[in-house]
TILO-518949 format. One line per field, with one value per residue (C-alpha): residue number from 1; residue in one letter; x, y, z. Coordinates in pm, 1 decimal. Each point is the difference from the previous one (the first is absolute). Example, Ala and Ser with C-alpha at 12.3 -4.5 7.8 and 13.67 -1.06 7.14 Angstrom:
2
i c(1|2)
aa c(A|S)
east c(1230.0|137.0)
north c(-450.0|344.0)
up c(780.0|-66.0)
***
This chain:
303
i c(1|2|3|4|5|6|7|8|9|10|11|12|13|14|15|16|17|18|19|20|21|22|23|24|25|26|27|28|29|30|31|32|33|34|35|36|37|38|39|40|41|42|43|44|45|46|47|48|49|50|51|52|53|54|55|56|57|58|59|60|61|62|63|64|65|66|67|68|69|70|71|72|73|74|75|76|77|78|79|80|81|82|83|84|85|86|87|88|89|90|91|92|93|94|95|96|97|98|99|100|101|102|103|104|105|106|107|108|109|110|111|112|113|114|115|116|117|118|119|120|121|122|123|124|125|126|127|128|129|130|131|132|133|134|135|136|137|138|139|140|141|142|143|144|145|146|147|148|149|150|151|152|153|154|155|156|157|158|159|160|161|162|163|164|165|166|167|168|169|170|171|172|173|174|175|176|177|178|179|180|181|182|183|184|185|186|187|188|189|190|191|192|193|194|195|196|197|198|199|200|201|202|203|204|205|206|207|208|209|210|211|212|213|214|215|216|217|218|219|220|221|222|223|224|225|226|227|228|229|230|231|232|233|234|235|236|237|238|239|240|241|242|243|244|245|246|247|248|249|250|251|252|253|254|255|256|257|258|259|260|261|262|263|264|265|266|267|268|269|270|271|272|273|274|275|276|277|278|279|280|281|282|283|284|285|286|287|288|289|290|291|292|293|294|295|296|297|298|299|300|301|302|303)
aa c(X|X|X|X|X|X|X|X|X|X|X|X|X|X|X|X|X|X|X|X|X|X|X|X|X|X|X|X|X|X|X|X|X|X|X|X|X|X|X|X|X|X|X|X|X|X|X|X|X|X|X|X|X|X|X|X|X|X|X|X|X|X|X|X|X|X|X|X|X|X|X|X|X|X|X|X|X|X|X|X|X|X|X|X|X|X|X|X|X|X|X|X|X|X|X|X|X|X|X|X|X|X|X|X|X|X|X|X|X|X|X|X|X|X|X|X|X|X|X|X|X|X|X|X|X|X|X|X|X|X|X|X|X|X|X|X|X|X|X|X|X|X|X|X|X|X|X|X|X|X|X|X|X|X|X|X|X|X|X|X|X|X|X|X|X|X|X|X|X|X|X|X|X|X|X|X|X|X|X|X|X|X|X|X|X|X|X|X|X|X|X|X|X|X|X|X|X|X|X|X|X|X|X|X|X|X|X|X|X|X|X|X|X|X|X|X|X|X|X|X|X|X|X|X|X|X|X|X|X|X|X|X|X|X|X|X|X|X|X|X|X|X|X|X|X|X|X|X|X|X|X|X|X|X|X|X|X|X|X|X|X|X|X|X|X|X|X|X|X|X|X|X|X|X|X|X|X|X|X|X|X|X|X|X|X|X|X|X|X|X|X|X|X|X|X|X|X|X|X|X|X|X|X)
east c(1206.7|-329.2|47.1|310.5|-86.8|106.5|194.2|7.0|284.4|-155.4|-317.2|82.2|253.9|-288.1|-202.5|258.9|-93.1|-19.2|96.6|-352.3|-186.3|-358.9|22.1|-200.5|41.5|-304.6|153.3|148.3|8.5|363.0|46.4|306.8|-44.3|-178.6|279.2|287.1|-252.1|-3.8|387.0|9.7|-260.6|89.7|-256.3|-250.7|-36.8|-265.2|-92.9|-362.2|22.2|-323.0|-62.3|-315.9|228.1|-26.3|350.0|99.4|-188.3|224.2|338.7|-123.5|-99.3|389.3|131.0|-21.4|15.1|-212.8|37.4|-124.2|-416.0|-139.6|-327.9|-130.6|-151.8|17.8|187.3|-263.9|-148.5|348.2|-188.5|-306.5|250.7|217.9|-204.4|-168.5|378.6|-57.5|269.2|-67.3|333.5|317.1|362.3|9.9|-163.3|135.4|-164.6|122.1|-252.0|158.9|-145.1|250.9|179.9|-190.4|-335.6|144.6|158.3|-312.3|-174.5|-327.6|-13.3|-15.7|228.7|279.9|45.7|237.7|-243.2|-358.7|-242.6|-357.9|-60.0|-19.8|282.1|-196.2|203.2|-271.7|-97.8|-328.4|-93.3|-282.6|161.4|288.8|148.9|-254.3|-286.2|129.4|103.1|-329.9|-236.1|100.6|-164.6|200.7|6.1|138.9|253.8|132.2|17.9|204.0|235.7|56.4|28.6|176.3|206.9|79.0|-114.4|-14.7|-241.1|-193.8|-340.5|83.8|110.5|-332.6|-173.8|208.4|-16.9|-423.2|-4.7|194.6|-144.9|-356.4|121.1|140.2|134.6|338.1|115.3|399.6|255.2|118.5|-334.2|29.1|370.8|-126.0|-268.2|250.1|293.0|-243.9|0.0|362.1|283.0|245.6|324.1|-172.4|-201.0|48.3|-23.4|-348.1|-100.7|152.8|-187.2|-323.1|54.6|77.6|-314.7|-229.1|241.5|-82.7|-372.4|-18.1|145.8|-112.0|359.1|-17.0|-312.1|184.9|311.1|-191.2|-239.7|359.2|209.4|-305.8|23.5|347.7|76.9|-252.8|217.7|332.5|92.5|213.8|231.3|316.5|-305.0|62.0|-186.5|163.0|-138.1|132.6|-186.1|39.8|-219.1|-23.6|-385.0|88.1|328.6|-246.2|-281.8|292.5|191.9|-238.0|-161.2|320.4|38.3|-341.9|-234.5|-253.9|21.9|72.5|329.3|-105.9|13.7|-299.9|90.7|-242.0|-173.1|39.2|377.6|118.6|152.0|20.5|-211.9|184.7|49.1|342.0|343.8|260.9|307.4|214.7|-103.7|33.0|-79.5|223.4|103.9|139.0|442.4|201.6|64.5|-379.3|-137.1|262.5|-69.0|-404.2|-168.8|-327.6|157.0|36.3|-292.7|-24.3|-71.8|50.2|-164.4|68.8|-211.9|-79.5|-261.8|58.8|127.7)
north c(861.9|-100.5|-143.8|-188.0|-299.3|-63.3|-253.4|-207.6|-201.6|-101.8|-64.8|-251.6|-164.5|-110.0|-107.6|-281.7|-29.5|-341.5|63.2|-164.1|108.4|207.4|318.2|295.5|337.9|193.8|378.5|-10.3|431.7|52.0|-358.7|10.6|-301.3|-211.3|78.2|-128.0|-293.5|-96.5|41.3|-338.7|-147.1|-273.6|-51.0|-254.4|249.6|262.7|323.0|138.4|390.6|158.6|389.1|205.2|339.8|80.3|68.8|-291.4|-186.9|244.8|-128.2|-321.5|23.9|72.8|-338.9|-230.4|-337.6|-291.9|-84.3|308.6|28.7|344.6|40.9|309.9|-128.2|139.5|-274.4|-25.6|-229.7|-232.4|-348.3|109.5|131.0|-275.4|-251.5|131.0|-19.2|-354.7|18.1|-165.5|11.5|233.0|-54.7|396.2|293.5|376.8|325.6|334.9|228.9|303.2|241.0|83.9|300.5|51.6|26.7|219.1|274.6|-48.0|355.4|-116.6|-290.1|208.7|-245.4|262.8|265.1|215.3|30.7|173.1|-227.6|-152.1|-198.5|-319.2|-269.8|-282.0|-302.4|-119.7|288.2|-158.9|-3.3|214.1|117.3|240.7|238.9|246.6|-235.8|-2.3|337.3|158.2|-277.9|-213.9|65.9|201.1|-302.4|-224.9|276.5|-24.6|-379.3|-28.3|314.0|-210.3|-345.6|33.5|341.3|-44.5|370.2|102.7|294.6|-184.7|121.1|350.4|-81.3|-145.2|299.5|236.6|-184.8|-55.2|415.7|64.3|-175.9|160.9|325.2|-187.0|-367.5|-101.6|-66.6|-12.9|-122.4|355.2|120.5|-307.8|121.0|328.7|-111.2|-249.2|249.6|138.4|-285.7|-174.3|-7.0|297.8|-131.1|-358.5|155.2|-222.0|-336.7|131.2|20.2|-319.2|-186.7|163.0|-82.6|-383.4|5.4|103.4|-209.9|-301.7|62.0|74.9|-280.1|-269.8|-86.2|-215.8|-133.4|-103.3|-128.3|-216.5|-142.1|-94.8|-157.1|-265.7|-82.8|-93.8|-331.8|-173.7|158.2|-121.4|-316.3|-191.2|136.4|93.8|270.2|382.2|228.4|370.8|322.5|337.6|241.1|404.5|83.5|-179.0|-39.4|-247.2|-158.8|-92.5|-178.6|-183.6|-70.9|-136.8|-196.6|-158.6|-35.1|-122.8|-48.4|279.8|358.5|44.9|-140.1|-271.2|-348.5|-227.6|-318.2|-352.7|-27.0|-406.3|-7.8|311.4|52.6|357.5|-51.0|242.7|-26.1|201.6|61.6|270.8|-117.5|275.3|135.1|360.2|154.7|132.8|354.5|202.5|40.4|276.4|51.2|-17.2|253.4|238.7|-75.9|-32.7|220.8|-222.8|-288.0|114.3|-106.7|-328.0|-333.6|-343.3|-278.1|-360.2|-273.5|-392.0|-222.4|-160.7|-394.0)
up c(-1374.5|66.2|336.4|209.2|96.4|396.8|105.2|-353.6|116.4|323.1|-132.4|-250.2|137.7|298.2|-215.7|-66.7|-401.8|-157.6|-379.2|-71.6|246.0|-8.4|204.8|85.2|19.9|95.6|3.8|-361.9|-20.2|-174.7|-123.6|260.7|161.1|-239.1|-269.2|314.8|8.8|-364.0|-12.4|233.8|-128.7|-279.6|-304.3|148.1|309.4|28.7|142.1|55.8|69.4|136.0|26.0|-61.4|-101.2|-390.9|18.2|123.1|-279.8|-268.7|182.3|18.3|-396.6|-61.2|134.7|-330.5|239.3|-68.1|377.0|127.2|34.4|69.2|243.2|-16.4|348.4|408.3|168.2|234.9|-282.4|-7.9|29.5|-207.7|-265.4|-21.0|2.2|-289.8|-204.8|122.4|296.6|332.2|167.2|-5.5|70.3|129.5|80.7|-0.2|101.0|69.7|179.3|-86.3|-248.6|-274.9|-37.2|-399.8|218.3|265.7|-268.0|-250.2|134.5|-169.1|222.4|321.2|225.0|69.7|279.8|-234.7|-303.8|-58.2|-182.9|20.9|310.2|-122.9|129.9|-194.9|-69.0|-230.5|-188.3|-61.4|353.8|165.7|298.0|-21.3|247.5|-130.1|138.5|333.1|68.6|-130.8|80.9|292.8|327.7|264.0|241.6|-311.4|-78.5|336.2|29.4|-318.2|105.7|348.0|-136.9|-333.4|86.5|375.7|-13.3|379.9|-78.9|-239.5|138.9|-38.5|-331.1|-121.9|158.3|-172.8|-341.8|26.1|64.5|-272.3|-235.7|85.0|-195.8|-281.9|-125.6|82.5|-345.4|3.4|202.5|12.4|146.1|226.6|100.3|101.6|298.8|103.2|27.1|288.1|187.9|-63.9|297.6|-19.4|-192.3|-117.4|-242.2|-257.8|209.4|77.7|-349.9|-57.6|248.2|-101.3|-377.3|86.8|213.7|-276.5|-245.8|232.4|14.6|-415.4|-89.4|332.1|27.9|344.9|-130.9|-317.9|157.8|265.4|-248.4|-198.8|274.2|57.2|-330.4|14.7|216.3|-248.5|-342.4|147.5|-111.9|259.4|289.0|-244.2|-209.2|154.8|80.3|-2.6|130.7|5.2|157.1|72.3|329.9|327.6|-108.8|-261.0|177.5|308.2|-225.6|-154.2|295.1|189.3|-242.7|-39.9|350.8|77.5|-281.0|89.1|-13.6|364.9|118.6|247.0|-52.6|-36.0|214.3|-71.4|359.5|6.8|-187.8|58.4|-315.6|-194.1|-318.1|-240.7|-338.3|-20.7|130.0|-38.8|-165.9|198.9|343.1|-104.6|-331.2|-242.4|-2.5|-289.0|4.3|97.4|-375.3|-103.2|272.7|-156.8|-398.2|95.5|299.0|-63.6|112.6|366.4|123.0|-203.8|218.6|-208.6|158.3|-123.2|81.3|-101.7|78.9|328.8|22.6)
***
């Protein structure tokens, strides 16, 4: 299977489908999703799936539906993209942060802890910086930044130390190699959340995920079309779940509310439709282990 999509019920059934609708999703990956999405869609509606993976373009290729449009696109683009299929407004928008399981078990693509291949973690394979770049180019100072703000790595200063010595003898060229210095430095029995938290960090910084998803969620308010259009976000880190929750919350990246000095009213552009996100069910977290840390946020423009 080449991924399981998370939370597939939950997801579509907030984005409250009108049979001809026009709806988004921006993380196509398996097709999971967008195929739920087409199944409640009638004929006049429409679904625009973006994704800059090559294999999401071949499972994309497989879905003979006139209503479905393919773009081969970062979702960082939505507006630009859109416009240029000749869409201004949307009825809803999906997007599931998580990286799918067909990238994490592909070796080649270097994203996994339990498999030796190239450092690479590119989700656009065309793109100049991969986890290669950073671990045998960036600047000890920038090593340590990313470790602490993308890893929560406590000894993320030793870390880049340890990585910029290393790499002095020789490249860094697999994850393996990677593994080995890191092994050095990880806490005694949580081994493998260390490496985790390292490999999202450079994952993160490869790919400019916050950048990406903050550069999105403006977007957004000015796609939806009126207050019964969704918007639903599923995220897998409490990086992610904070840029979205508080732009929900507050319309800026921060949390705290932005009051009009002579009216005093809150000037933002969207609400949440439940107080607290979505988690997976009992019956999920036992069928999918990826799902455990999955956050759905649901949000409409505000009245």
């Amino acid at each position: 299977m080449y991924h399981e999509s998370v939370m597939l019920h939950e997801c579509v059934e907030g984005l409250n489908i009108r049979p001809d609708g026009v709806y988004v999703d921006v993380t196509f990956g398996g097709g999971g999703h967008s195929k739920a999405i087409l199944d409640k869609l009638g004929e006049k509606g429409k679904l625009y799936a973006f994704d800059q993976d090559p294999d999401a373009k071949k499972n994309a290729n497989l879905i003979e539906d006139k209503r479905l449009v393919f773009i081969e696109a970062n979702f960082r683009y939505i507006k630009k993209y859109l416009r240029l299929h000749g869409v201004k407004q949307v009825d809803g928008i999906l997007a599931d942060f998580g990286i799918s399981s067909h990238q994490i078990d592909e070796p080649t693509r270097g994203f996994s802890t339990r498999f030796d291949g190239e450092l690479d973690m590119r989700m656009n394979q065309k793109a100049e910086v991969s986890a290669y770049t950073v671990i045998n180019k960036y600047p000890e100072e920038q090593l340590h930044k990313i470790f602490g703000m993308y890893g929560e790595i406590k000894n993320a200063r030793t870390l880049a130390g340890a990585i910029c010595s290393e790499r002095m003898n020789q490249p860094i060229n697999t994850t393996g190699e990677l593994k080995a210095i890191l092994e050095k430095y990880a806490p005694k029995f949580k081994e493998f959340r260390y490496f985790a938290q390292v490999f999202q960090a450079i994952r993160i910084e490869v790919n400019q995920e916050l950048d990406v998803i903050q550069e999105f969620l403006e977007q957004t308010p000015e796609l939806l079309r009126d207050t019964d259009s969704r918007l639903c976000i599923m995220t897998f880190h409490s990086l992610e779940d904070r840029l979205v929750k508080n732009y929900i919350k507050a319309g800026n990246f921060y949390g705290e509310l932005q009051k009009d000095i002579v009216y005093g009213t809150v000037d933002k552009p969207l609400e949440a439709v439940s107080r607290k996100p979505i988690e997976a069910s009992a019956d999920e977290l036992a069928r999918n282990n990826r799902s455990r840390s999955a956050k759905l946020r649901i949000a409409t423009l505000s009245k």
